[in-house]
N, C-alpha and C positions, 0 to 999 in steps of 0.2 A: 349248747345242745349238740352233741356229737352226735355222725352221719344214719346211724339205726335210729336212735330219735327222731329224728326229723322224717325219715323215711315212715316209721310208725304214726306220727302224728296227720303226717300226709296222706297214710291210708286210713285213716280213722275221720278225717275232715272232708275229704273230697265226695264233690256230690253231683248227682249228672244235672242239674240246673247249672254247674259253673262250668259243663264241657259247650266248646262250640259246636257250628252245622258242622264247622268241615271236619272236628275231628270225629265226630259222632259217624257221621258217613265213612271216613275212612276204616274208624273199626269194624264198620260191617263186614266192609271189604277182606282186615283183616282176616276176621272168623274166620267167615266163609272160605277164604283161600286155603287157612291153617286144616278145616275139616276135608277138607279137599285133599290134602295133601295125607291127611290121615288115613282114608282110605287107600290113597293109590299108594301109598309107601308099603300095602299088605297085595294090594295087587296086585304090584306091579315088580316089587323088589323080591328077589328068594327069599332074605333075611326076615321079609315077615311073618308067615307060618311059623319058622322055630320060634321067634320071638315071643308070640303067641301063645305055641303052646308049652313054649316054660311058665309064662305068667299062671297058666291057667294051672299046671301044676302045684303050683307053689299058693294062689290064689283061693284054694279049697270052699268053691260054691259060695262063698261072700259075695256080697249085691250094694248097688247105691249108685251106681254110676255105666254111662254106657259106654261098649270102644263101637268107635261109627264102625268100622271096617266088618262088622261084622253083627252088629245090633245084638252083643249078648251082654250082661249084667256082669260087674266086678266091686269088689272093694274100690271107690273112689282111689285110692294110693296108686292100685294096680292098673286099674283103666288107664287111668292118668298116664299112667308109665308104656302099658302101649300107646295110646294113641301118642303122644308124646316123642315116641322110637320111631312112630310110623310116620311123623308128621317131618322129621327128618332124614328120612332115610332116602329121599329124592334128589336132596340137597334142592329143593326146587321151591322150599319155606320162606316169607316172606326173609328183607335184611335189612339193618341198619347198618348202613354205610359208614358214619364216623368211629360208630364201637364196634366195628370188624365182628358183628352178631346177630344172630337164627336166633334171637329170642322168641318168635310166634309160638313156634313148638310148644313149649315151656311156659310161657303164661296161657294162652289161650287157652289148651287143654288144662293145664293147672286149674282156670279159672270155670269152666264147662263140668269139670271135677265135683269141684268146693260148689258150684251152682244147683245140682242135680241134690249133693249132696243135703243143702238147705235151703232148694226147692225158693229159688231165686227168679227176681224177673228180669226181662230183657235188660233194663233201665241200670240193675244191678248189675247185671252180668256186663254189660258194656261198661261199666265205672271202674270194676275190679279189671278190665282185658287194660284200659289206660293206665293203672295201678302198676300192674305189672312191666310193659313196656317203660312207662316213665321211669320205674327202679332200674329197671336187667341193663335199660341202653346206657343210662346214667353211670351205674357201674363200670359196663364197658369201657365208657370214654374216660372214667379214674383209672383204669388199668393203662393209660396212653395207645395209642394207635400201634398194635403190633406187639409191645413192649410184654405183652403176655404171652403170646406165642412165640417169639423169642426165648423166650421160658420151657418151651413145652404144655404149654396148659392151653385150653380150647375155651373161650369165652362163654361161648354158646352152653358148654357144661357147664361153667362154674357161678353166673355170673345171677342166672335167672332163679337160683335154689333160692337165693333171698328174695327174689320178689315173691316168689310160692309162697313162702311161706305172708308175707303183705297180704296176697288175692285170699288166702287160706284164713288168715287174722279176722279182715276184714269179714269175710263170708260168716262166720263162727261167732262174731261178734265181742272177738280178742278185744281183753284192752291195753292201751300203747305195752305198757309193760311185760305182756304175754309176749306183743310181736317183738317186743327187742330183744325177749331173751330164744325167742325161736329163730329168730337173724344171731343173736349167738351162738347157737347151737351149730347153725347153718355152716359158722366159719368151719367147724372140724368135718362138713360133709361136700363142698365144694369140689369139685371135682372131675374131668377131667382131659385124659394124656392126648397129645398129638401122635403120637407113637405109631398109630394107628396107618398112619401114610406111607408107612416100609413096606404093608403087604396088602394095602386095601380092605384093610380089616372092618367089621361091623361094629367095631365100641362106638366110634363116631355118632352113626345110627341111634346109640345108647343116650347119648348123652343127657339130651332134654328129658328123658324118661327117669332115666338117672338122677337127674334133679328135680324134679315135680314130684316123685316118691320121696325123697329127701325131706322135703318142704313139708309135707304131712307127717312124715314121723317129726321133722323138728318142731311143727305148731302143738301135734297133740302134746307131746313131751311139755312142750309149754303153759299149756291150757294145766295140764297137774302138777305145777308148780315147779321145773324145772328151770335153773337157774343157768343161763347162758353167758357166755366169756363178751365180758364187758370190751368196748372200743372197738368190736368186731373188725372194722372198717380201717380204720385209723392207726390203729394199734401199732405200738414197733415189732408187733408179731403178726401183724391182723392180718386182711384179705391180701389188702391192697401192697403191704412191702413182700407177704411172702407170695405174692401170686404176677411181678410185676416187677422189669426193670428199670422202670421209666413212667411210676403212677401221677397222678395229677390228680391228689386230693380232692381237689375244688371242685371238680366237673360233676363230683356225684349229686352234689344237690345245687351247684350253679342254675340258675332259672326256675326249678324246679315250684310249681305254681303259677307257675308266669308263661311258660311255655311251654308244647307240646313235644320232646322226641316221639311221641307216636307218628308223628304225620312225615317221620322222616324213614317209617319204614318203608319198603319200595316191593313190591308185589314181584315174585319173580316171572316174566314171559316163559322162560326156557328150561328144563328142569338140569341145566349143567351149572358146574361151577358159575359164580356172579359176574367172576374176573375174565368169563368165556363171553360173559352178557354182548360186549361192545364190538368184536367179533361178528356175532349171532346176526344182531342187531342192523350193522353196516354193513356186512355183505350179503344178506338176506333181502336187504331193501336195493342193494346195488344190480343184483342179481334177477330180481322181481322187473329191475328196470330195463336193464342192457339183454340179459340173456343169453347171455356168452358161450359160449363150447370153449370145457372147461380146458378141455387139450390146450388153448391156445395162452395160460396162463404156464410160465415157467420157474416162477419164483411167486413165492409167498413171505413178508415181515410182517410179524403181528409184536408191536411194541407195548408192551405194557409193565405197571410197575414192580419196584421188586420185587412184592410178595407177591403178585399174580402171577410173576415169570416162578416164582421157588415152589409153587404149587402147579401151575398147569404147563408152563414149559422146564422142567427138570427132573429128571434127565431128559433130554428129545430124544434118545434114543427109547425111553417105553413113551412118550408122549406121542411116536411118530409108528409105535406099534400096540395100541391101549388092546390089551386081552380080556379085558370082564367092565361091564357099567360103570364101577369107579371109576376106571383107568379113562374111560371115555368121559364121564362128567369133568376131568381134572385135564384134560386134554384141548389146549388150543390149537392141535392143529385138527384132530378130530373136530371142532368146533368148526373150523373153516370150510374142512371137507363137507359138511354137514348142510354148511348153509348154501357151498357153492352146487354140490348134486341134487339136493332136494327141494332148497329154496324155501323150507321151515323147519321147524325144530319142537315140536309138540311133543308129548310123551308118545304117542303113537309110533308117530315117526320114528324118532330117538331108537326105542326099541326095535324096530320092524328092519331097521339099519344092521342091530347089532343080532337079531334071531337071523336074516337070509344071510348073515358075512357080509365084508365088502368087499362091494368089487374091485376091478384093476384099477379104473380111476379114481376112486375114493384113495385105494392106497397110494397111487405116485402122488396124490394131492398132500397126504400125511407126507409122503418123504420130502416133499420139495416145502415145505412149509418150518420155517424158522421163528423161534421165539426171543423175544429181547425187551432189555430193562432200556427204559429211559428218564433222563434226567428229568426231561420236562414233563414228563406223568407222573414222575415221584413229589414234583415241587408243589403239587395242587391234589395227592392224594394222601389221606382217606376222605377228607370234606368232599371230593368228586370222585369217581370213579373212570377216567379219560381211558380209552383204547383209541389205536394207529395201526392202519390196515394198510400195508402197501402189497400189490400185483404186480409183477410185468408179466402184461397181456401182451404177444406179437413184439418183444423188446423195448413196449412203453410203460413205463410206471406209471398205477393209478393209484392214490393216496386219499382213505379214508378216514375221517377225526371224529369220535364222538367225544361228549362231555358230561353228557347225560343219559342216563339210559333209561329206557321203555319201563313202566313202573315207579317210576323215583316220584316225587310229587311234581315237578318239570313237565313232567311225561306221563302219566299217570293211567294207568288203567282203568276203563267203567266196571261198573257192578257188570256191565252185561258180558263182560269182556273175561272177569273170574269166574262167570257163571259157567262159559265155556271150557276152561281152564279145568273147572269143577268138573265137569262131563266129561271130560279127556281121562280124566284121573277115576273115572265110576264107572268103567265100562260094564259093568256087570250088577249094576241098582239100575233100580227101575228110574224109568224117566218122569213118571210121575209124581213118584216119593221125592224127588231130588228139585220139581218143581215146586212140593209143598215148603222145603226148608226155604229156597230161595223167595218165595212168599213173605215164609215169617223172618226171614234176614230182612228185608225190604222195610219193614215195620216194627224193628225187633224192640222199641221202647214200649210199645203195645201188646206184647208178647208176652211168655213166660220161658222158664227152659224146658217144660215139657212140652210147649209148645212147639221147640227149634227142632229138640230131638226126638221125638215121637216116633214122626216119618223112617228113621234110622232104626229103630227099636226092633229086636225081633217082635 
């Protein structure tokens, strides 16, 4: 049985009597964070609006499906695809650590989609969010750690169009054979570029959206008899060799039944880069304690490994002068300033930093703040994600080590804790509305999806 096989018979078999307490609770968490983020990705980001309203051009008064951001009716394809854009445009979307991937985005609205669309209950809709995750992370970790973006390719795009198309299968009431030939379809729509990081471009933004529309033209296509390229996966042409220079076959369905990668996604606290997280993190809580006058620090090392140094310390020369939100999410030393003047990092904050300007000590904090690879983060990363803060305050080094970060299942976030998270991200929905979803998340096997979304609905 080759790896679409198995991945189809897997979304065809799985039943929420075989999920446990803790993964059942943590997809609530999920959702709930991923909808969250849906919203604030249009509130909060400029790129939402246009995004918007191309969809809505192009979308011509079709209905089935809701975007939360705004409680108006779309094409299931199309919703999907904003909420999807919006749910990553924070970069603040749940992550799995070992597949270097924002799958939330991408299943979850995928699956909120395909739910609305065939008027799904809670029970369902939580079956199909683990559906999803299980495939997208699984993928990931075939792709080898990195070994894709070494490539050029963005996991987060490429990886979750095949589980879309699983959550889409399974909703529709695909059988195996539909879903493997719409996971072959999927290989030729996979897609996309890192390219994006030369100008702080919005495709990034795109991506999960990009692929959760994918997934529905691939499943319909399939549903009328379209016949998709055998071996998807595997193939000496397939995902894995032309997407990958260091894939590892086995990973895609190693455990796969047996074990959850759901529970290995990790909620993010901070809406910056992941690899800014242990930063954030350590000197936010060091800071909370000592409360230092920042004047009295003259050097900053923030050690971390090498793709976090090739993303948020390079060049230090725009990391030590970030000029729009990207530059700032991608920015460890922005992250340090961050944490040592304000002492949090909420989207509020975040923003409220980057609308007054910064001031003069934010900035000498950015210029005296250095970025660096280390061996010893690199020997125990992607399985962990370690940062090393070191200061000298008054000519003494103070050296900070995490290994886990805030969110991961280690550390783990409450419901009550994304509920806030959530209200960070809705400043402009009612407190009431936002209390009824979190209601029906609290319950959501007893639920429906008109139940979750209603509250949202114009």
């Amino acid at each position: 049985m080759d790896i679409a096989q198995t991945y189809a018979k897997y979304t065809k078999e799985l039943k929420y009597d075989d999920l446990t307490d803790d993964v059942i609770d943590h997809v609530k968490k999920l959702i709930l964070d991923i909808m969250g983020n849906d919203i604030g990705g249009y509130e909060w980001m400029e790129s939402g609006p246009s995004i918007l309203e191309g969809i809505r051009t192009i979308n011509r008064n079709a209905e089935g499906a809701t975007v939360l951001a705004t409680g108006e009716q779309m094409a299931p394809e199309w919703a999907s695809f904003a909420n999807a854009s919006m749910a990553h445009s924070l970069d603040y979307d749940n992550h799995h650590a070992k597949g270097v991937i924002h799958a939330g985005g991408s299943v979850v609205n995928c699956a909120l989609a395909a739910a609305e669309e065939n008027n799904l209950t809670g029970k369902e809709l939580i079956t199909s969010v683990v559906i999803g995750y299980e495939i997208a992370c699984r993928l990931a970790m075939a792709l080898g750690p990195h070994s894709s973006h070494e490539m050029g390719f963005h996991p987060t795009g490429t990886c979750a169009t095949f589980s879309g198309s699983a959550i889409i299968g399974r909703a529709r009431k695909m059988s195996e054979e539909q879903i493997v030939n719409a996971m072959g379809l999927n290989g030729s729509q996979a897609a996309g570029s890192m390219q994006y990081v030369v100008n702080g471009a919005w495709n990034k933004r795109t991506h999960p959206g990009i692929n959760t529309h994918s997934s529905f033209i691939a499943a319909t296509l399939a549903q009328s008899g379209f016949i998709g390229a055998a071996e998807v996966f595997e193939g000496k042409q397939g995902f894995l060799q032309g997407y990958a220079l260091r894939p590892i076959p086995e990973n895609a369905t190693k455990t796969l039944g047996k074990s959850y990668e759901t529970l290995e996604n990790a909620i993010k606290p901070f809406p910056l880069c992941r690899y800014n997280h242990q930063t954030l993190d350590l000197v936010i809580d060091y800071q909370k304690e000592h409360n230092i006058d920042t004047k009295r620090i003259s050097k900053i090392i923030i050690d971390m490994p090498t793709y976090g140094v090739q993303l948020c310390g390079s060049p230090i020369e725009l990391k030590r002068n970030p000029k729009s939100p990207v530059d700032a999410q991608f920015s460890g030393c922005f992250a340090a300033a961050l944490a040592l003047t304000e002492k949090r990092a909420d989207m509020q904050t975040f923003t409220s930093v980057l609308e007054k300007g910064m001031n003069d000590e934010f900035k000498r904090i950015l210029s005296i703040t250095d970025i660096k690879q280390a061996d010893d983060l690199d020997a125990i990363h992607p399985e962990f994600w370690p940062g090393r803060i070191t200061m000298t305050i008054d000519d003494e080094e103070v050296e900070l080590y995490g290994k886990h970060m805030r969110g991961e299942k280690e550390r783990p976030m409450s419901i009550e804790e994304v509920q806030d998270k959530f209200r960070d991200l809705s400043p402009n929905h009612d407190t009431k509305k936002l209390d009824e979803v979190f209601s029906v998340i609290n319950d959501l096997e007893n639920a429906d999806i008109d139940d979750l979304l209603s509250p949202l609905r114009k």
